[in-house]
C-alpha positions in Angstrom: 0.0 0.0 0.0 2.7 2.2 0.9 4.3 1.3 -2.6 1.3 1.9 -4.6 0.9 5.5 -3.0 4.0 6.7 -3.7 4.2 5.9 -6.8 0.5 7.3 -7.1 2.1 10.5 -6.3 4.7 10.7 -8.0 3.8 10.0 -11.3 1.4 12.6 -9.8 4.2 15.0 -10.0 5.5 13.7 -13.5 8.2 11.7 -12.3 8.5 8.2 -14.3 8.0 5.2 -11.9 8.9 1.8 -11.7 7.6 -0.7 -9.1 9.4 -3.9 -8.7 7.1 -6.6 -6.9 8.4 -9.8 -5.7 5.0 -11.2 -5.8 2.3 -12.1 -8.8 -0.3 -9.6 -7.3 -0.3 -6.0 -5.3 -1.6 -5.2 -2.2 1.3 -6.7 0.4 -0.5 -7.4 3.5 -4.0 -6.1 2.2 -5.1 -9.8 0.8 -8.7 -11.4 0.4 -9.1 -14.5 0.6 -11.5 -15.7 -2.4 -13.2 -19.1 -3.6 -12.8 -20.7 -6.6 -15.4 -18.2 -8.1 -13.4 -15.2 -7.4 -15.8 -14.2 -4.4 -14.2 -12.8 -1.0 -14.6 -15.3 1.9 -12.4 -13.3 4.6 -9.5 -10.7 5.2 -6.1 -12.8 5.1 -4.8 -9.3 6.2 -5.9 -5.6 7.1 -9.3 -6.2 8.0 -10.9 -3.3 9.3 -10.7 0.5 8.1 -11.8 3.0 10.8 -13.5 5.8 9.4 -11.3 8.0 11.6 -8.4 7.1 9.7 -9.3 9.8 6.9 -5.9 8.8 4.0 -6.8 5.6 4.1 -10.7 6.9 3.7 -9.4 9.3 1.1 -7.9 7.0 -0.7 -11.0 4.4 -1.0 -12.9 7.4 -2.5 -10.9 8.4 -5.4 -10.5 4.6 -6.3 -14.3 4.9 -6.0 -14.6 2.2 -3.8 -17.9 1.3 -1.6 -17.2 0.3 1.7 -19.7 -1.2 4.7 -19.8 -1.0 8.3 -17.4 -4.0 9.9 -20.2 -5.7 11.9 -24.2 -6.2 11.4 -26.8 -4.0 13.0 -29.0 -5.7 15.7 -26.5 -8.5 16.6 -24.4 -8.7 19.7 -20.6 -10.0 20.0 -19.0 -12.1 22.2 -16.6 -12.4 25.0 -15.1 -15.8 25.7 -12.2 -15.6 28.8 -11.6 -18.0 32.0 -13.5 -20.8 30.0 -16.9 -18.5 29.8 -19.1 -17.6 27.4 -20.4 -14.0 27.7 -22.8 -12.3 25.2 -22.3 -8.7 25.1 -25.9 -7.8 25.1 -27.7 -4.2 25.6 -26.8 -2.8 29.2 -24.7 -6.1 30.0 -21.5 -6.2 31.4 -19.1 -8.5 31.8 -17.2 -7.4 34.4 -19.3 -9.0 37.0 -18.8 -12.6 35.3 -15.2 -12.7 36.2 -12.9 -12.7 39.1 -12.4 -9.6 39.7 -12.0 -7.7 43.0 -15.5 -6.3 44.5 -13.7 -2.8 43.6 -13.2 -3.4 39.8 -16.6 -5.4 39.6 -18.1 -2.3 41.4 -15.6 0.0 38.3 -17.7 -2.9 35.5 -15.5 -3.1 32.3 -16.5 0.4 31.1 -15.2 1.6 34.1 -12.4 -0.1 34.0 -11.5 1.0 30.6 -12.5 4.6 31.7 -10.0 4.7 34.5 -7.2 2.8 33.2 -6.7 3.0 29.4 -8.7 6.2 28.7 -7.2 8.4 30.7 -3.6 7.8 29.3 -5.9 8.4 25.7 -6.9 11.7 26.3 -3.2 12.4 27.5 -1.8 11.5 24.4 -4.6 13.8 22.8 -4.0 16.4 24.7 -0.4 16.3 23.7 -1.1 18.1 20.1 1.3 16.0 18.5 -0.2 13.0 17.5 -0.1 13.5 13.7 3.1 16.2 13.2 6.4 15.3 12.9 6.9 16.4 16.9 5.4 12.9 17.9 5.4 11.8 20.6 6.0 14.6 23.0 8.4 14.0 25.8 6.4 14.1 28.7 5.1 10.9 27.0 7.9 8.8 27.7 6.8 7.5 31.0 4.4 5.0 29.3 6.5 3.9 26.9 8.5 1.8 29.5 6.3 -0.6 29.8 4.2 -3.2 27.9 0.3 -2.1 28.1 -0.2 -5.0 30.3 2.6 -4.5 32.7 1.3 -1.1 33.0 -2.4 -2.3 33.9 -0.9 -4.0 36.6 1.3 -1.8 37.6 -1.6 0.4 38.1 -2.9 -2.3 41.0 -5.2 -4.0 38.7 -5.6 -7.9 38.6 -4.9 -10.3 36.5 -8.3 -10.9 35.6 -8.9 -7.7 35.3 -5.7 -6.8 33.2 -7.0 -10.0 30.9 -10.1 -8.8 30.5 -9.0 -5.0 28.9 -6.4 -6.7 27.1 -8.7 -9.7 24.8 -8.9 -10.4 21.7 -6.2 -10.6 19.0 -4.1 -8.2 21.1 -0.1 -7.9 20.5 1.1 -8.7 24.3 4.6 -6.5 23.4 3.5 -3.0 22.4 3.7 -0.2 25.1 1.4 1.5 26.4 2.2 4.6 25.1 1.3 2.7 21.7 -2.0 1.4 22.8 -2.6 4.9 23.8 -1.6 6.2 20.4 -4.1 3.5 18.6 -6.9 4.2 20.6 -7.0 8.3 20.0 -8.2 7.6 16.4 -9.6 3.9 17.1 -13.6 4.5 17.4 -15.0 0.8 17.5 -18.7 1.9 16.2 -17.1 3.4 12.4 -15.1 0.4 11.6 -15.7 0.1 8.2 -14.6 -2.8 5.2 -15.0 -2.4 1.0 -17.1 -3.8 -0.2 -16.0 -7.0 -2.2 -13.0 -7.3 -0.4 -10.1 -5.2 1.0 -7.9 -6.2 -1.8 -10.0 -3.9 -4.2 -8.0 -1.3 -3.0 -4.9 -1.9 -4.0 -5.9 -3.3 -7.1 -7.6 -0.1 -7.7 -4.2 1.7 -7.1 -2.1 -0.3 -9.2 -4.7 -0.1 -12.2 -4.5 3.5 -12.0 -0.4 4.0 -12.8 0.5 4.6 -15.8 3.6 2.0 -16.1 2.4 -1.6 -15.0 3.6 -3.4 -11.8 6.7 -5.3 -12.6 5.6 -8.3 -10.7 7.9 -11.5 -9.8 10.9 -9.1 -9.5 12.7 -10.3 -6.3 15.1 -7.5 -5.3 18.9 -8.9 -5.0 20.6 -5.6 -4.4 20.8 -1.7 -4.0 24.1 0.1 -5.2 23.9 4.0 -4.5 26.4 5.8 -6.9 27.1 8.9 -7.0 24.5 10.5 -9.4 22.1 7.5 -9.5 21.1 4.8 -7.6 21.2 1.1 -9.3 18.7 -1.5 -8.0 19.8 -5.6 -9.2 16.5 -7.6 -9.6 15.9 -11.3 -10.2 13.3 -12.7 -13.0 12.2 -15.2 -14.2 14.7 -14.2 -17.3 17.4 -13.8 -15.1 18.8 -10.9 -13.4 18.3 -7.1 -14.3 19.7 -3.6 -13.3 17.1 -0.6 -13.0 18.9 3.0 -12.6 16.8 5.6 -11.1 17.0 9.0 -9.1 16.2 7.8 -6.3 14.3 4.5 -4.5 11.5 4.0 -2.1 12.0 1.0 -0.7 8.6 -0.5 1.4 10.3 -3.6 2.3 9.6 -5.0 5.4 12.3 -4.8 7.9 11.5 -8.6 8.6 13.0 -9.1 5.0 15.6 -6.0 4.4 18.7 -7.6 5.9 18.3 -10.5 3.8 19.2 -7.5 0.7 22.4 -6.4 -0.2 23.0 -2.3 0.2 25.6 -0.7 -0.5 27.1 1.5 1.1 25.8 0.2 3.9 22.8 1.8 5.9 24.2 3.5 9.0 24.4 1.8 12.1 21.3 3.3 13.8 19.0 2.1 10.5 21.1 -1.4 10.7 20.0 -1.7 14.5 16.3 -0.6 13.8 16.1 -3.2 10.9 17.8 -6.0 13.0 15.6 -5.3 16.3 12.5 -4.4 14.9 9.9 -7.6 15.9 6.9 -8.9 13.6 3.8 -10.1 15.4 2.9 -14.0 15.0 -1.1 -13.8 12.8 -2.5 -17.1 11.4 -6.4 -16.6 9.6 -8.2 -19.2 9.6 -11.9 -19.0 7.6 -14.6 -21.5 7.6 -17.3 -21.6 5.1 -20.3 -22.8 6.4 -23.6 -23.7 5.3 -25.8 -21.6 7.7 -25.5 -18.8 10.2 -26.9 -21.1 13.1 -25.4 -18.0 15.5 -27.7 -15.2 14.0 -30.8 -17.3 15.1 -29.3 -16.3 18.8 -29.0 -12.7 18.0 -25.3 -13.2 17.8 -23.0 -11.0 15.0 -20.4 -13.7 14.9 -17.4 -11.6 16.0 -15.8 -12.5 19.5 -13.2 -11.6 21.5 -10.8 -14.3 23.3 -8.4 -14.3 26.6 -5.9 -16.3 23.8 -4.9 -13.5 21.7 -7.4 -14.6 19.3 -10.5 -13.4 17.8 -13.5 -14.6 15.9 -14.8 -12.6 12.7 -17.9 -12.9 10.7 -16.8 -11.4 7.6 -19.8 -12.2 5.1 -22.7 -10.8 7.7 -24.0 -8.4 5.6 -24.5 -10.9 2.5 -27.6 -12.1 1.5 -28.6 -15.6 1.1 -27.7 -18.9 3.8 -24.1 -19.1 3.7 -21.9 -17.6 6.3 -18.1 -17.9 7.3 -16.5 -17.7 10.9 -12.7 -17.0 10.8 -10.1 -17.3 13.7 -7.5 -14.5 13.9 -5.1 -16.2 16.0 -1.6 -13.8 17.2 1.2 -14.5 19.6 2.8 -17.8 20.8 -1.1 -20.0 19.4 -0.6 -18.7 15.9 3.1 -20.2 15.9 1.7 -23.4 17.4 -0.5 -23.7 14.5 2.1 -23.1 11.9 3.7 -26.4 13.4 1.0 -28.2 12.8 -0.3 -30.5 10.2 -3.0 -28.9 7.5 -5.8 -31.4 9.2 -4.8 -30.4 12.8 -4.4 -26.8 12.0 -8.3 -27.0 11.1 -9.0 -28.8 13.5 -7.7 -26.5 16.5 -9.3 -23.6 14.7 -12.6 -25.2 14.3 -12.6 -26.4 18.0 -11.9 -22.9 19.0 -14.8 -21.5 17.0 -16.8 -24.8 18.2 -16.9 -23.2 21.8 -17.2 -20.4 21.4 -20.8 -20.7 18.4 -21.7 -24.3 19.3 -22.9 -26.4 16.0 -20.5 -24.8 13.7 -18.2 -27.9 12.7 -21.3 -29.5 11.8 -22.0 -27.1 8.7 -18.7 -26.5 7.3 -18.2 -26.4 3.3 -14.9 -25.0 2.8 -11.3 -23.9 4.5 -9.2 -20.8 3.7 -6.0 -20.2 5.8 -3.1 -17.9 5.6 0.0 -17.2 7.9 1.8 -14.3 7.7 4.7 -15.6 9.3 4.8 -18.0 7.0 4.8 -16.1 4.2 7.5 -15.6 2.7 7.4 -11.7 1.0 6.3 -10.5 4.9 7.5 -12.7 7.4 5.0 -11.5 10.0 1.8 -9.9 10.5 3.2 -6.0 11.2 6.1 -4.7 12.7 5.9 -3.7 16.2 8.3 -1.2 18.1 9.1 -2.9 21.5 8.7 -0.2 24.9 11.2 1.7 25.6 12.8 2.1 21.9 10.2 4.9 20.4 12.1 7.8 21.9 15.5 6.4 20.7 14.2 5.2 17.2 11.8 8.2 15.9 14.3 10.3 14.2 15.6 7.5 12.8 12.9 5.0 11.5 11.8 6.5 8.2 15.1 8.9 7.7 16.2 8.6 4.1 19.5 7.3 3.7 21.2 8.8 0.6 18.9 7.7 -2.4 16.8 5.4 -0.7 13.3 6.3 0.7 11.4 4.3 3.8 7.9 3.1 3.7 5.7 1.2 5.3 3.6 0.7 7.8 6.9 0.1 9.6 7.8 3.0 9.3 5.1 5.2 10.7 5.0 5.2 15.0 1.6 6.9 14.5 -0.1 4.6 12.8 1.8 1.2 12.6 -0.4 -1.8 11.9 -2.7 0.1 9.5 -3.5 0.8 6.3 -3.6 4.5 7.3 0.3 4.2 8.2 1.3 2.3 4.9 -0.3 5.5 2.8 0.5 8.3 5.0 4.5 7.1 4.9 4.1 6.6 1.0 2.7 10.1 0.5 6.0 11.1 3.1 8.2 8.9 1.0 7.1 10.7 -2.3 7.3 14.4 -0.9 10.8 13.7 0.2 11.9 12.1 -3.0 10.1 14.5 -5.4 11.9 17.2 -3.3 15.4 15.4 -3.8 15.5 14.8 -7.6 
């Protein structure tokens, strides 16, 4: 994504462009899965689009894209933790299902959330510097020392109670100054998706340049001379040299010190590439026959205490068929990469089985993909640990010579979303239409 909108912009600006794409289609982590027929069945990848998130918004529109809201009216979620089922009903809360201490059941879980993880939101709000280059201000440090959940605790909470604000497919290493950060433009109520898939996006974008992707190009090298920069690509006719002005490159860092630069970045990018970590994801979609859980009033989505969560990612289509998908993260989602194909399905559908009893009985069909496992992203997102944002920001998306960052790696405001992946290609492109 962050590809595709540079080069947007740049040819924009009347610069000639050439994208080199390792893979047979565009999009990166923005992938649908689809049946046999072409029809989406889930969100391999970026999933949901808050409306908040106004570039990647913008972006939708002038491809001229139709999007819907992420969940059904009239249909309530659910919260599965400590081996309980919980429907999240109209005035329910599930707070007082747990074990939690009489003060935090007296608090409830919006209470909870008010006190705890709110607060620290409007803080970073409050800050002015959430979207400028200024981000985040200093006297924001202090929570970015500690992971989210050690900072619940920390705050006298217990572990119930820090496992309760913390379900769902939630990455268990991001600081709480980051949690913060996603929340002050995260409203769960305009979480939207596009209609026929995510991927339309992307293939949208790439329809709309005027030179055509140069798919299966595996980059091998980058060689910055002195009044060009020379990038060595593999084909399947053999290898090639492209000369250019200048290069973004939107490579994951998961993948970047497998490619040969020189010179050499400088040792501050070198660390950043090296230490930067990737969450764990596996997707899991099952095609069923019915939607035996809308008969209960139930949306199909749910949240889990095993860094998982359950989607229902065709309940706005019309007709019987459904699908239920588990988004597994964290030490689970390696677990099932380990496993056989049959015993993958088989934890995923006894997952879902729990949690929307009668499900493995109606199952047509089984789409999976792991992002760990795959080898153009090895891993979900990139995730900057606590305690490295103050000593990285200057230095994360700093061009080095002839060479441009991207990514949603590369953004500390938005990291994770589609919104970061454009906003640091639209960066990317200012900085090199300004260099050449």
């Amino acid at each position: 994504m962050s590809g595709l909108t540079a080069a947007l912009e740049l040819e924009q600006a009347g610069h000639t462009v050439i994208v080199v794409e390792a893979q047979t289609r565009p999009g990166g982590r923005v992938l649908t899965m689809r049946d046999e027929s072409g029809s989406p069945i889930a969100e391999a990848g970026a999933g949901r689009i808050p409306e908040t998130h106004t570039w990647a918004m913008s972006y939708v529109n002038r491809m001229g894209l139709e999007t819907a809201p992420l969940y059904p009216d009239g249909l309530s979620a659910v919260i599965y933790a400590q081996g309980k089922r919980v429907v999240l009903g109209p005035g329910s809360d599930p707070a007082r299902h747990f074990d939690l201490t009489d003060a935090e059941k007296v608090l409830g879980l919006d209470g909870l959330a008010r006190t705890h993880i709110l607060a620290g939101v409007e803080l970073v709000k409050a800050s002015g510097t959430m979207n400028g280059p200024d981000w985040p201000a200093t006297d924001l440090m202090k929570f970015d020392e500690l992971t989210a959940r050690d900072y619940l605790a920390n705050n006298g909470l217990s572990e119930a109670a820090v496992n309760l604000l913390t379900l769902g497919a939630f990455p268990q290493t991001i600081s709480a100054l980051t949690l913060f950060r996603v929340l002050a433009t995260y409203d769960r109520t305009r979480l939207r998706k596009i209609r026929g898939g995510n991927d339309l996006l992307p293939r949208a974008m790439a329809a709309r340049l005027r030179t055509p992707i140069a798919h299966g190009c595996v980059v091998q090298s980058i060689r910055q001379e002195p009044q060009q920069i020379e990038v060595i690509v593999e084909t399947s006719t053999g290898r090639h040299q492209i000369a250019a002005d200048a290069v973004i490159c939107t490579i994951p860092f998961s993948l970047l010190a497998n490619i040969e630069i020189v010179p050499a970045l400088s040792p501050a990018k070198q660390s950043i590439v090296a230490l930067m970590r990737y969450t764990t994801a596996t997707k899991v979609a099952f095609k069923t026959r019915a939607r035996p859980w809308e008969r209960e009033g139930l949306s199909g989505f749910a949240q889990l205490d095993t860094m998982a969560e359950i989607w229902s990612p065709r309940g706005h289509d019309a007709g019987e068929s459904g699908v239920l998908q588990l988004y597994q993260q964290g030490e689970l989602a390696s677990a099932m990469d380990a496993m056989g194909v049959a015993a993958r399905h088989a934890f995923a559908s006894d997952t879902i089985e729990r949690v929307f009893p009668g499900t493995t009985k109606i199952i047509d069909e089984v789409f999976e993909h792991s992002w760990q496992r795959d080898p153009w992203a090895r891993g979900a997102y990139g995730i900057v640990a606590p305690g490295r944002i103050y000593a990285w920001k200057d230095h994360l998306a700093r061009p080095e010579g002839r060479i441009h960052f991207a990514g949603e790696h590369t953004s500390l405001e938005y990291a994770a979303w589609i919104e970061g992946a454009v906003r640091s290609g639209y960066r990317a492109a200012a900085e090199a239409n300004a260099g050449v």
